[in-house]
Every structure is written in structure tokens, then in C-alpha cells.
Backbone bond lengths (Angstrom), bond angles and torsions (degrees), N, CA, C in turn:
res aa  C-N    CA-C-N  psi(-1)  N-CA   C-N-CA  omega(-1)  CA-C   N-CA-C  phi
1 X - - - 1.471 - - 1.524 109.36 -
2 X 1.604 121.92 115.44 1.165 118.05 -172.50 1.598 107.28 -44.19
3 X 1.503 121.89 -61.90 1.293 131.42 -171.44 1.283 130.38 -20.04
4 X 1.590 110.84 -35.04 1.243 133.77 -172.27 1.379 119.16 -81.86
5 X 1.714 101.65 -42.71 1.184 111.31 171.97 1.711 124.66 -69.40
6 X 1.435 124.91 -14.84 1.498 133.89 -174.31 1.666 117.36 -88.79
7 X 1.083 121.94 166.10 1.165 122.13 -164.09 1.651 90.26 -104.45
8 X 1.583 105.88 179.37 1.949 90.53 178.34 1.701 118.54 -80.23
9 X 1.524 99.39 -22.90 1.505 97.54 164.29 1.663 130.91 -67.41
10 X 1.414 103.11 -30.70 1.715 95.44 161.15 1.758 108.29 -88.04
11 X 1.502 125.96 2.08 1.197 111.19 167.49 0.950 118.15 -62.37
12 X 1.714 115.41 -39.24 1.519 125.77 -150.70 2.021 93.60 -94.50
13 X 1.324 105.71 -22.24 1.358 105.94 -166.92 2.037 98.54 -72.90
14 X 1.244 98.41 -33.84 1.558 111.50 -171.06 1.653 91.31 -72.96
15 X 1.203 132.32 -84.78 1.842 105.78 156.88 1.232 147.84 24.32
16 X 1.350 101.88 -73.63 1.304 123.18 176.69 1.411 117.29 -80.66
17 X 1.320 112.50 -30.83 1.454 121.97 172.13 1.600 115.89 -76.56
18 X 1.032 106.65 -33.76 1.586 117.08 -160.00 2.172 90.93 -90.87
19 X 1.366 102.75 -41.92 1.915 75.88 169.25 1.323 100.86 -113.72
20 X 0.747 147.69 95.49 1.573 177.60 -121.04 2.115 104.22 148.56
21 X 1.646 97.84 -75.57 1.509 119.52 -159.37 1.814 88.84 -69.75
22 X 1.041 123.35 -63.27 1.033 125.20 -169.75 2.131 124.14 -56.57
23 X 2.080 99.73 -25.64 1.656 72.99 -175.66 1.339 80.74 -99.13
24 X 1.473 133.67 -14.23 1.963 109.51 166.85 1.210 130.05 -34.73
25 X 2.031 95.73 -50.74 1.388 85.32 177.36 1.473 129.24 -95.53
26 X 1.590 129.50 4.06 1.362 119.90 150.98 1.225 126.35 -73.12
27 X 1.301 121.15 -4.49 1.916 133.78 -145.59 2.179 69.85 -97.62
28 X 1.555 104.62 -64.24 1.659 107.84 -169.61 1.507 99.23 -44.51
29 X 1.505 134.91 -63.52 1.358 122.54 -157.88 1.850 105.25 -64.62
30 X 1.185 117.72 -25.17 1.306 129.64 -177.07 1.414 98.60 -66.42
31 X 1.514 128.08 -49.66 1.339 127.60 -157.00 1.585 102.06 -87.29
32 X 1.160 121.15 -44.12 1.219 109.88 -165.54 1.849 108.89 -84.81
33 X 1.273 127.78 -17.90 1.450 134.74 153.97 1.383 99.83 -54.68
34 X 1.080 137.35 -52.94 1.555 127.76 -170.01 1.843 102.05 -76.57
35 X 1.106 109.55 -15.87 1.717 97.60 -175.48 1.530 84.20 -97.32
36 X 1.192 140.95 -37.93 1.532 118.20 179.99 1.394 125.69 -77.76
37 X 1.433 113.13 15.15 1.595 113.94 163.34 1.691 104.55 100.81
38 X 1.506 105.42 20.24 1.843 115.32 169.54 1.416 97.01 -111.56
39 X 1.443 132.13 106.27 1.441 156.95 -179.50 1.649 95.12 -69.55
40 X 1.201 115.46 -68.35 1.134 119.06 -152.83 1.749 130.94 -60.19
41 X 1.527 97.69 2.81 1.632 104.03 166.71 1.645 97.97 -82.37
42 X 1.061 113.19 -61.12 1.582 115.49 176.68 1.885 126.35 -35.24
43 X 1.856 103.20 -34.20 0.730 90.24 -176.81 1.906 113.66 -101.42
44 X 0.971 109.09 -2.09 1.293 118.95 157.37 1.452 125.28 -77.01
45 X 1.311 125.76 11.08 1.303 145.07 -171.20 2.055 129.25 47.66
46 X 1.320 86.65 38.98 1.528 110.00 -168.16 1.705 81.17 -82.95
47 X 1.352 137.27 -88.11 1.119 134.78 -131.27 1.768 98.63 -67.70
48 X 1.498 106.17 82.64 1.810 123.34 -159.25 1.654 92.19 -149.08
49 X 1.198 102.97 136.23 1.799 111.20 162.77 1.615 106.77 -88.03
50 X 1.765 111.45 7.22 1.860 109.20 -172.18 1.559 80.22 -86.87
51 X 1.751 108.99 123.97 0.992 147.69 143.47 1.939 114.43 -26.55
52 X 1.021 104.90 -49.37 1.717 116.49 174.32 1.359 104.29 -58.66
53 X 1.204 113.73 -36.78 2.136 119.38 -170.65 1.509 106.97 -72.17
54 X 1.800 111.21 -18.41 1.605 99.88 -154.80 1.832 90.55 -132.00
55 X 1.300 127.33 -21.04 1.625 116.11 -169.21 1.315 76.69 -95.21
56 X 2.048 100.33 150.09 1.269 161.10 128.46 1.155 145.18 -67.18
57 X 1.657 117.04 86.09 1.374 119.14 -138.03 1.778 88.41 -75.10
58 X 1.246 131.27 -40.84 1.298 109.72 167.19 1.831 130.63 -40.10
59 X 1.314 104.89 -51.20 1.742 131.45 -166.62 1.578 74.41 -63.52
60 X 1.327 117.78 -67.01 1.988 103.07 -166.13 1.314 121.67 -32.24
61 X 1.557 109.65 -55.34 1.483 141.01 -152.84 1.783 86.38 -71.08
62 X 0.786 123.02 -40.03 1.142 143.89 -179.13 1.820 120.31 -49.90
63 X 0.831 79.54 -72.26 1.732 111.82 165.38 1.466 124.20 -59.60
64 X 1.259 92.25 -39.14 1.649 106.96 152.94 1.362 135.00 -48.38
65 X 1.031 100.90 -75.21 1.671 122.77 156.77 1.284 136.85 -59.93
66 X 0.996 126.66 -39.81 1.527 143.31 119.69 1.251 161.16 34.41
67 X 1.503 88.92 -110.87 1.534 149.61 -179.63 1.815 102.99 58.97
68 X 1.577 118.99 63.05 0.931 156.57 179.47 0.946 129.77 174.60
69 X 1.657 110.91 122.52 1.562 127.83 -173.85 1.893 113.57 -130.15
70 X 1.483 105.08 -165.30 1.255 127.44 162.20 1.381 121.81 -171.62
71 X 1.393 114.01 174.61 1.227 115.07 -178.03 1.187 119.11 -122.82
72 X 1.583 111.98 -157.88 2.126 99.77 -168.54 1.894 90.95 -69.73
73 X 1.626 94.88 146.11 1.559 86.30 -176.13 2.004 94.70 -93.09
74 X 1.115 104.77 129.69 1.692 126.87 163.05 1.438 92.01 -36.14
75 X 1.337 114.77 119.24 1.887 130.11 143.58 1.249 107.20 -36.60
76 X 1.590 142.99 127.16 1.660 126.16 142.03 1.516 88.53 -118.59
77 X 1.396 85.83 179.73 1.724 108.18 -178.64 1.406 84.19 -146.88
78 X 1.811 100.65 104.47 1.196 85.65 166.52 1.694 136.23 -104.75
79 X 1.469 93.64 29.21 1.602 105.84 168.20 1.500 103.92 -91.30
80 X 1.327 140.08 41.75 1.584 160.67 -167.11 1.351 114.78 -161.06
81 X 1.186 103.98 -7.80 1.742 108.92 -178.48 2.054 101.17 -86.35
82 X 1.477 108.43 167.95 1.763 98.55 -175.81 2.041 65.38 -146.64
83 X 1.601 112.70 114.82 1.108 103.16 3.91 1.246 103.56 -126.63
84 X 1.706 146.39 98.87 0.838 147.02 150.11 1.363 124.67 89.70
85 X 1.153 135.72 -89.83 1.276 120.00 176.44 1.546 102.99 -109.62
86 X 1.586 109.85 -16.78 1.807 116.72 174.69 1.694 98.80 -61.01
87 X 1.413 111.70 -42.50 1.511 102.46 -176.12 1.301 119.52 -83.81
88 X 1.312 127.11 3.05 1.450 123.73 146.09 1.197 137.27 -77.94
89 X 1.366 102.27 -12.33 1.741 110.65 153.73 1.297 128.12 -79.30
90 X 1.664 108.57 -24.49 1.246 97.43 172.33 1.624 112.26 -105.57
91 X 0.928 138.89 3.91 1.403 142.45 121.49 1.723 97.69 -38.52
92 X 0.901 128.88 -100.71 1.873 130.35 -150.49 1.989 92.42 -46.60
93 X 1.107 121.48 -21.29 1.738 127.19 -179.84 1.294 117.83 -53.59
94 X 1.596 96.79 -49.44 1.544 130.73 -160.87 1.556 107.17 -54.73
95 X 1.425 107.86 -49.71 1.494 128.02 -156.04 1.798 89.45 -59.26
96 X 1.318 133.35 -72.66 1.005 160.31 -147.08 1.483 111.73 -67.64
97 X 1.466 101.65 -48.11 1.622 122.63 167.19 1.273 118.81 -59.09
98 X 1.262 104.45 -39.39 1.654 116.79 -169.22 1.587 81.97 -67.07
99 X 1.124 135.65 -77.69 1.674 136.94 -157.70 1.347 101.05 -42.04
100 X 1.265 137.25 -57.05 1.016 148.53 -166.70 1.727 109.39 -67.69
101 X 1.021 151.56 -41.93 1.590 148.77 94.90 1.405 103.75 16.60
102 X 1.022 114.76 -86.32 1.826 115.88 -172.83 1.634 100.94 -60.16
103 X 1.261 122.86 -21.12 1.722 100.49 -173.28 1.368 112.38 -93.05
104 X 1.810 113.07 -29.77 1.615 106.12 143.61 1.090 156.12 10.95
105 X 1.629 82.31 -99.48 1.531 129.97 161.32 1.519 124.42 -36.52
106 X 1.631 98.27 -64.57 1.301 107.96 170.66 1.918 112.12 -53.39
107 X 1.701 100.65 -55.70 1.506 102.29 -173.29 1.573 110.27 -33.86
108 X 1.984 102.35 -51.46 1.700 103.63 -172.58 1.678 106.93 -54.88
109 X 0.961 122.55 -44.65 1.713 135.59 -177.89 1.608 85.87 -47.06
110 X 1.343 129.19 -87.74 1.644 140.05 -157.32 1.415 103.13 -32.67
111 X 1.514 110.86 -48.86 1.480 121.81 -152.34 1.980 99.17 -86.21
112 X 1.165 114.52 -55.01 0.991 106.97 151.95 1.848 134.97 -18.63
113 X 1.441 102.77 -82.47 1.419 130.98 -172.26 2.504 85.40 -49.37
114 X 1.620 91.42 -42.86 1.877 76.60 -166.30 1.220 98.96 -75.34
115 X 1.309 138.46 -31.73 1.135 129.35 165.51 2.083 127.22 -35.52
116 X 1.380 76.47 -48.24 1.651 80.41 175.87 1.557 117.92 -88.20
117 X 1.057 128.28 12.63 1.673 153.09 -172.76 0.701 100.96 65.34
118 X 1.490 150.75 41.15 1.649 135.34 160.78 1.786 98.06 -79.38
119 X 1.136 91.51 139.61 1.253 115.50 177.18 1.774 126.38 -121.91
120 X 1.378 119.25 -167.49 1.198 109.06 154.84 1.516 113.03 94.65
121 X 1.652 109.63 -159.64 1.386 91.13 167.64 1.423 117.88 -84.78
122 X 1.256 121.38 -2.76 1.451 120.71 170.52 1.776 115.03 -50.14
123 X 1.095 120.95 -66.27 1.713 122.02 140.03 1.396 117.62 10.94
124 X 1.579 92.36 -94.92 1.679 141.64 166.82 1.579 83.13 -4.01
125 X 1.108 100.53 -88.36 1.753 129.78 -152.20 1.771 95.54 -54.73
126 X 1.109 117.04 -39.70 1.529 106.95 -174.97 1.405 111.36 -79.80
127 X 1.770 116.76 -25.67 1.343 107.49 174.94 1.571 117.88 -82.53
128 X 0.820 125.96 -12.21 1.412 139.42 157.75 1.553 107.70 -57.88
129 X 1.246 122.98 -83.36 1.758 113.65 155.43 1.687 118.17 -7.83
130 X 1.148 104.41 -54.92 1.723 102.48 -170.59 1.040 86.90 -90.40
131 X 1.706 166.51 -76.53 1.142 139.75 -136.47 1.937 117.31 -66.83
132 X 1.640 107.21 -57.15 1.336 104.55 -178.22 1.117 107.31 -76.06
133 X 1.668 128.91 12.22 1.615 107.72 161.44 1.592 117.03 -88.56
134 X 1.547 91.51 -35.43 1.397 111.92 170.01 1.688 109.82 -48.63
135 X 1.784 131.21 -63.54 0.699 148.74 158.67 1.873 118.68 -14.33
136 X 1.691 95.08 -72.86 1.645 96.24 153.91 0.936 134.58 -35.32
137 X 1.482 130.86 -75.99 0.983 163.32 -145.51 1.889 89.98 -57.92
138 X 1.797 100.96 -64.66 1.531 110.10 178.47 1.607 128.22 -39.52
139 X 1.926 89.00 -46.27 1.281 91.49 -178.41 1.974 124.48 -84.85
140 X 1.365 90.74 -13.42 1.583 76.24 163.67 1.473 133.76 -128.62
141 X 1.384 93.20 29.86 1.888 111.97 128.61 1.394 149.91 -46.46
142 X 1.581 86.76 -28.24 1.830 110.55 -177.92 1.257 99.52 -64.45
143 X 1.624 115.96 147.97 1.614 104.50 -173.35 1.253 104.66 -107.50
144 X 1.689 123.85 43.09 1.395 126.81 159.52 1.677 119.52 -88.13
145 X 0.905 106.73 116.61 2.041 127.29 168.53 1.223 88.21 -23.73
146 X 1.307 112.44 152.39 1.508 134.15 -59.77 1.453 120.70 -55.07
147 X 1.255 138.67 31.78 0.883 156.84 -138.18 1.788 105.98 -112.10
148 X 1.540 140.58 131.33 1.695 121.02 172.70 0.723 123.85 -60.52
149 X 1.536 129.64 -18.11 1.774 144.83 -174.35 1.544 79.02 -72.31
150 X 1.696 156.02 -95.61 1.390 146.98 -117.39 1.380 70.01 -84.96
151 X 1.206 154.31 -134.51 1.555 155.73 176.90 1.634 110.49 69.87
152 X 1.639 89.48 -72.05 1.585 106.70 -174.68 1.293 121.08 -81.98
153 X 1.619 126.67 -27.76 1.096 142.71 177.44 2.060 96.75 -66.32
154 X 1.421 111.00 -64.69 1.473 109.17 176.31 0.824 114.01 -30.53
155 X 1.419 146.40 -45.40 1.260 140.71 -169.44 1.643 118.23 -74.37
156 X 1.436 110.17 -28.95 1.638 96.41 171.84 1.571 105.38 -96.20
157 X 0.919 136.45 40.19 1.889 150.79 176.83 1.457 93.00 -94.88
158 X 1.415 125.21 154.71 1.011 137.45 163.95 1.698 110.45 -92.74
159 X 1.905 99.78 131.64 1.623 98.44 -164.70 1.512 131.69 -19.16
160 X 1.670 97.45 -50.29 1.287 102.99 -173.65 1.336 139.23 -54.60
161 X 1.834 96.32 -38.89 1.294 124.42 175.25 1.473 105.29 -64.00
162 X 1.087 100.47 -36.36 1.758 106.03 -160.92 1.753 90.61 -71.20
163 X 0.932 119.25 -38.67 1.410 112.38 -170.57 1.583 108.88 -58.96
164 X 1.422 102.59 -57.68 1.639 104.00 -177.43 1.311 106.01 -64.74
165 X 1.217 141.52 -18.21 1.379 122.64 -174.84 1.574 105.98 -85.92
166 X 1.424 109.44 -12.73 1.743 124.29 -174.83 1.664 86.58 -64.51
167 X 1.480 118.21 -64.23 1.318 115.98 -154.95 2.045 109.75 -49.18
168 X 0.845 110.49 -1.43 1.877 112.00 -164.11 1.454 94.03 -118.19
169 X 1.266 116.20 -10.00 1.756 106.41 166.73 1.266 146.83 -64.66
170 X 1.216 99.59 -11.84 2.000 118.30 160.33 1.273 105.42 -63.16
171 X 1.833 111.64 -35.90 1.918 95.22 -177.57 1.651 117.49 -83.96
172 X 1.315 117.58 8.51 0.987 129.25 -166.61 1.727 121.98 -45.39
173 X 1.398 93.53 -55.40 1.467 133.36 149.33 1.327 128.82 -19.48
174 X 1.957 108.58 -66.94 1.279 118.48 152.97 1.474 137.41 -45.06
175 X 1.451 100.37 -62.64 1.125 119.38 176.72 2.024 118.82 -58.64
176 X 1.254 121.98 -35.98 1.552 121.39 120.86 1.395 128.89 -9.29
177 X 1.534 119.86 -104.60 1.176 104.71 142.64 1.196 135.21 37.79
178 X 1.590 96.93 -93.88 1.602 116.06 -143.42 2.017 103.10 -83.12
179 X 1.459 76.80 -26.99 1.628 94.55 -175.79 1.565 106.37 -78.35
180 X 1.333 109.37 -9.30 1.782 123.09 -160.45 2.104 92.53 -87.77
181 X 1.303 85.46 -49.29 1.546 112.35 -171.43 1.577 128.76 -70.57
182 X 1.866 88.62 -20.20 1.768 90.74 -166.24 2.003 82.97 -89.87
183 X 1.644 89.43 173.92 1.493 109.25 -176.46 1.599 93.68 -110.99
184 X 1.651 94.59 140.81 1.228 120.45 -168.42 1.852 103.95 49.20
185 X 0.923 99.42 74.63 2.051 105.62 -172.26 1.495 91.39 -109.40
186 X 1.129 102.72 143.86 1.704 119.16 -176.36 1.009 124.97 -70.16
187 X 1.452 119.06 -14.76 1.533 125.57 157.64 1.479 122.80 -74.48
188 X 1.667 99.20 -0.59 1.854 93.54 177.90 1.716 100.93 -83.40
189 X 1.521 99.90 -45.55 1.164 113.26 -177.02 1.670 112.44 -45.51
190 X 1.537 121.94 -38.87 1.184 130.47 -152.31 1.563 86.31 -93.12
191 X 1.043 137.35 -55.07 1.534 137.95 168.07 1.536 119.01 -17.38
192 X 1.616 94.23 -64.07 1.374 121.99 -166.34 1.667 111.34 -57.36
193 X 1.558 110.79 -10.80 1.382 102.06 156.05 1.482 142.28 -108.11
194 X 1.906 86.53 38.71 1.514 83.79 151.03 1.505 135.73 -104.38
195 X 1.829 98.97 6.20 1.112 90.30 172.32 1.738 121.26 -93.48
196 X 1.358 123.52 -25.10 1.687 118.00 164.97 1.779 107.21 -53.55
197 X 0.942 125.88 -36.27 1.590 140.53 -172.11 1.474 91.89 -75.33
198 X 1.285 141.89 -63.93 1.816 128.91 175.12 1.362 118.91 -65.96
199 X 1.266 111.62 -26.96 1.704 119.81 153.46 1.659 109.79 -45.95
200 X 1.144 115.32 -63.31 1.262 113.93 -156.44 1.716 115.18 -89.32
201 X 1.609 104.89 -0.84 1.143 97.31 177.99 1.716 113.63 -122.58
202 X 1.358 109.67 15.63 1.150 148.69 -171.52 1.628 111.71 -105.56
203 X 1.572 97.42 -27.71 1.734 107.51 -161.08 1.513 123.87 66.44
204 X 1.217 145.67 14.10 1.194 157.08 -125.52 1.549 100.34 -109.10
């Protein structure tokens, strides 16, 4: 359990990182469904940077233990999207991008702040920002259900295909899981590059 292993300053840094990364990236799938003609994130009060609208006290707990989470997933309708199933990819895009934006961001903040000798956990706290956003961002790329990676990928499938591959998306979940559970599982491996990637954009 990561939790166990951190000190309280990367507890609090993992915190801060984890709802930070997380309402960016539901606030993005919220915002850009409402600019493509899907109302109904907006009107459920998703398209919000309040942190309360978008974390998942399960997805946290989750993430914790883990070191992969999510948050409440944003409603679309994507028979309301323009244009159609193209704008459900870039809705499912958004989520992922947005993290990746914040891990940036943060890096310019880190690099900055060492520049001026701040040190400490002030640092601390920004490299944490760039890794579990980075981290996110990776993991829900994967194009396994329920996941934005299968989301965005559906959309360039041809209907038909897309349909039959719809029907196997309840195991999506499992198969998660199983990949969560197996030893040496390819999603550790695939994880594991967010830390050379916060290295390098961190300068570290």
C-alpha cells in the first residue's frame, strides 16, 4: 500500500496532487462536452474546478493503494455531441490532456521555484503535481473500458466494429483488475513511465 510507505510530507504532497490532477481532468471532459453541444455536464454542475464536484472517495482510496485512481466519471450523451462520435474522442482526450497541462505547468513552477533556491517540501509538493498527473494521464490512455484511452480509440473503429467491441465492455473492469493483480503485469511497466518523464521535465 503506497500510503504506508510515504512520509507525511509526501502524504500531504500525494493529496494535493491527486485533487489537483483529478478535478482538471473531469472539469476538461465536463468542459469540452458542454462546448460541443452536451449541456448536461454543465447542468449537473460538473463543468466546476470545486474539487467536491469531481473526486471519488472510492477512485482516491484507490489510488492510494494502488497508485491508480479516478474520479466521478462526467455524464455525456454522446448523441448531443457535434460532431458525434469524433466529439467523443475528443471529450475522452480532454481528461488526459488536461493532466498533462498541469504536469507542465507544475514542472515550469518546480524549475522556477529551484532556480530561485526554494527548496524543501515546497519542491516536494510540485514534483508530486507532475508525477501523479503524469501518472493519470498514462493510465487513462489505456484503451481498456471504462477507461478514455477505449473511449477515444472507439471513435476511429468502423460502426460495426465499434459495436462488437462495445459488447465486451462490462469486462473491462475485470480485465483491469487482473492486470492490477498479475506479477510483473504490463501495466506496472506502462505506469512506471511516469517517473523518467517527471525526471526529465522536472530536470532532476
Amino acid at each position: 500500500m503506497i500510503l504506508f510507505s510515504l512520509s507525511p510530507a509526501e502524504i500531504a504532497g500525494l493529496a494535493v496532487a491527486l485533487v489537483v490532477g483529478i478535478t482538471f481532468h473531469e472539469f476538461s471532459h465536463a468542459w469540452v462536452a458542454d462546448a460541443l453541444g452536451d449541456h448536461r455536464p454543465r447542468a449537473l454542475g460538473r463543468v466546476s474546478l470545486n474539487p467536491v464536484r469531481h473526486i471519488d472517495p472510492i477512485g482516491a482510496l484507490v489510488f492510494v493503494v494502488a497508485g491508480f485512481g479516478w474520479g466521478k466519471p462526467v455524464p455525456v450523451n454522446i448523441g448531443a455531441l457535434r460532431p458525434g462520435r469524433m466529439g467523443m474522442a475528443l471529450v475522452s482526450a480532454a481528461g488526459p490532456l488536461a493532466n498533462v497541462v498541469v504536469a507542465v505547468v507544475a514542472a515550469i513552477v518546480y524549475r522556477v521555484l529551484d532556480i530561485a533556491g526554494v527548496g524543501g517540501l515546497t519542491l516536494d509538493l510540485f514534483a508530486a503535481i507532475v508525477f501523479y498527473n503524469l501518472l493519470l494521464a498514462i493510465f487513462n490512455l489505456i484503451p481498456i473500458p471504462p477507461l478514455d484511452g477505449y473511449n477515444a480509440v472507439l471513435a476511429f473503429l468502423p460502426p460495426r466494429t465499434a459495436m462488437q467491441v462495445q459488447r465486451y465492455a462490462p469486462y473491462g473492469i475485470i480485465v483491469l483488475l487482473l492486470l492490477v493483480l498479475l506479477p510483473n503485469s504490463p501495466l506496472r511497466f506502462l505506469l512506471a513511465m511516469a517517473q523518467p518523464l517527471t525526471r526529465a521535465l522536472i530536470g532532476a
